[in-house]
N, C-alpha and C positions, 0 to 999 in steps of 0.2 A: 710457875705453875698457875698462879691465878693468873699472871697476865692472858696463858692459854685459855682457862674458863672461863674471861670476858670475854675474850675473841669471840668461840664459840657461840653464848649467849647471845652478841651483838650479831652473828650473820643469822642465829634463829629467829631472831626477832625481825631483820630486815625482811626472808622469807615471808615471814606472817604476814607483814604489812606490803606486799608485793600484790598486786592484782593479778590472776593470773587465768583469765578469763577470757583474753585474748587469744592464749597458745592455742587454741581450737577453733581457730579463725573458718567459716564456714559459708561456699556462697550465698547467693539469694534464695530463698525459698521458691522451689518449681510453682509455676501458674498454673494452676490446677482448674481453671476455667476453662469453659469450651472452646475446643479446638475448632468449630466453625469460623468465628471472629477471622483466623488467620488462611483461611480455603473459600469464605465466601467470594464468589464472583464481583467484579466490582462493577457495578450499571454502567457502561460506557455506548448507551446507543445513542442514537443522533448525532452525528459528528456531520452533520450538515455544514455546518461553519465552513471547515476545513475541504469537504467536497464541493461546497458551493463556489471556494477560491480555484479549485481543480477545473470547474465546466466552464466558469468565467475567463479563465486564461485559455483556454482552449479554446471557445468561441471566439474570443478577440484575436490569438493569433493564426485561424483560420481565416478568417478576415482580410488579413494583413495578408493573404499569401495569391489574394486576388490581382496582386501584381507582379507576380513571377512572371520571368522571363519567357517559358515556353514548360511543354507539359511535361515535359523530364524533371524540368529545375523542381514541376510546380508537387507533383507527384511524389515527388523525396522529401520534399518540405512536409506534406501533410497528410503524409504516410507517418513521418517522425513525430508531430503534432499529436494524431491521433494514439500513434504508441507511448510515450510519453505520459498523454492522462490517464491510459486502460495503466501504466504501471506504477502511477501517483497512488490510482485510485485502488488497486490490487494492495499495496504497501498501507493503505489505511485499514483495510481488512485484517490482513495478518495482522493490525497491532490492536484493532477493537473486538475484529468479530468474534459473536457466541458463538457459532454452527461448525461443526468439524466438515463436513460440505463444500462450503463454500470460503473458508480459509483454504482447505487444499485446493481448490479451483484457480483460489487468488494466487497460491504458491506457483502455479503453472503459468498464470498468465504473466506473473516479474519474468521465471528465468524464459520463456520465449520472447517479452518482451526485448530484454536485457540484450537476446540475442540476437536480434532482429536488429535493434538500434544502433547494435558494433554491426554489425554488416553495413546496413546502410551509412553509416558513417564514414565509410571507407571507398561506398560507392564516384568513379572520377567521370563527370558526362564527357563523350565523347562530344555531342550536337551540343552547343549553347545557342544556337538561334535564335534570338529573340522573334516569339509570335505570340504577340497579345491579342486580344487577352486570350487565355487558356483555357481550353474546354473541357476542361475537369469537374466532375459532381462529385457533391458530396451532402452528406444532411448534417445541418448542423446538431451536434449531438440531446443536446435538451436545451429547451428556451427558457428562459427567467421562469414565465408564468407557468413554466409544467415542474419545472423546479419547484416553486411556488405550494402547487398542489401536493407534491413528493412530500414535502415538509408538515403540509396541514392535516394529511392523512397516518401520519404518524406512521411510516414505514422505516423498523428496527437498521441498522448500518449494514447488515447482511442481503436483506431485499435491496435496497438502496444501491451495494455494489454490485449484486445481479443482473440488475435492470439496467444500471448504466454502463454498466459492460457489455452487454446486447444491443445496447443502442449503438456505440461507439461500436463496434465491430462490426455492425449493419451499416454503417456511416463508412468503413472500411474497404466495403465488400462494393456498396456503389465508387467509390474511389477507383477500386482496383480495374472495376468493368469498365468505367471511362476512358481508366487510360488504354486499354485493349483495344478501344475504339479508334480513340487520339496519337495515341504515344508509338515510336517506331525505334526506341530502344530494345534490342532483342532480349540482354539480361534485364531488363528492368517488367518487360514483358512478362519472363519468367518468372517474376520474383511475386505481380499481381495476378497471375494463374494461381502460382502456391498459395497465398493469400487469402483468395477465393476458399480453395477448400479447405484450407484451415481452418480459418475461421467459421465456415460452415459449420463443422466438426466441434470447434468449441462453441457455438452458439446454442446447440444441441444440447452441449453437456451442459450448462449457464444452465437453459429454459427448462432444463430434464429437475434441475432441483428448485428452481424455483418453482414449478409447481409441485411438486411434495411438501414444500412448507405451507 
């Protein structure tokens, strides 16, 4: 019988001395601070750097392309060239711009680009004739020094891909007229008629919001 009353005694004691302050284990306490910190906008303008590699390689492999073989070859090349930066330069937008405007515009310009560049990828010439050099025009889309200016006048990522999406499309649009001129592929013909007013159409909508901002 006593051995039961120490038992006893000895687990009420162990109780007592048991910490038991843990069993109510409880997360961290909610941040009770403003919820702005976690919704503010993050300043991502100027991403010149990264467009400035975009006009650069465009310029230079336009360049390059003053040695095609004839105006079919040359016309596929820098038709592709030029679609290529309008959807470098669209994909910079979507991932910087402020403006609901001109992200949705950008949105337009990848998947036509996108689609344009599976097409012509698939395009087989019929003519490979070599006839240099090739009397193809086109504008170079921006030069260093107007680059240059773009940067020192402090024009936000959104103006930035407006303008030089109108340029490069305008740069497109003399492309497409020359080969009308030059070029005697009938589908390829086609494809710089379409071109033409396309792009009309979207230079419209580009210039319609850049001047609203």
């Amino acid at each position: 019988m006593a051995r039961v009353f120490f038992l006893c005694l000895y687990i009420s004691f162990l109780f007592s001395c048991h910490d038991t302050t843990d069993h109510n284990i409880k997360g961290p306490a909610r941040d009770t601070t403003s919820s702005a910190n976690n919704t503010a906008v993050v300043d991502t303008t100027h991403h010149f750097g990264t467009i400035s590699g975009i006009t650069d390689r465009l310029t230079h492999d336009l360049k390059e392309v003053k040695s095609a073989g004839n105006e079919e070859g040359a016309f596929i090349q820098m038709f592709i060239i030029h679609r290529r930066a309008l959807l470098d330069i669209a994909h910079v937008e979507m991932s910087v711009g402020n403006l609901i405007d001109p992200v949705r515009l950008s949105d337009d310009i990848i998947e036509r680009s996108q689609r344009l560049l599976n097409e012509l990828s698939h395009i087989k010439l019929k003519d490979t004739t070599v006839r240099k050099p090739h009397q193809l025009q086109y504008n170079i889309p921006i030069s260093e020094r107007a680059f240059d200016q773009m940067i020192h006048t402090s024009i936000p990522d959104d103006q930035s891909f407006l303008q030089l999406s109108i340029i490069i499309e305008r740069s497109e649009i003399l492309l497409a007229r020359s080969y009308l001129k030059a070029g005697k592929d009938a589908y390829l013909r086609k494809a710089a008629t379409a071109l033409i007013q396309n792009n009309q159409k979207e230079i419209s909508r580009l210039a319609a919001v850049t001047k609203s901002k």
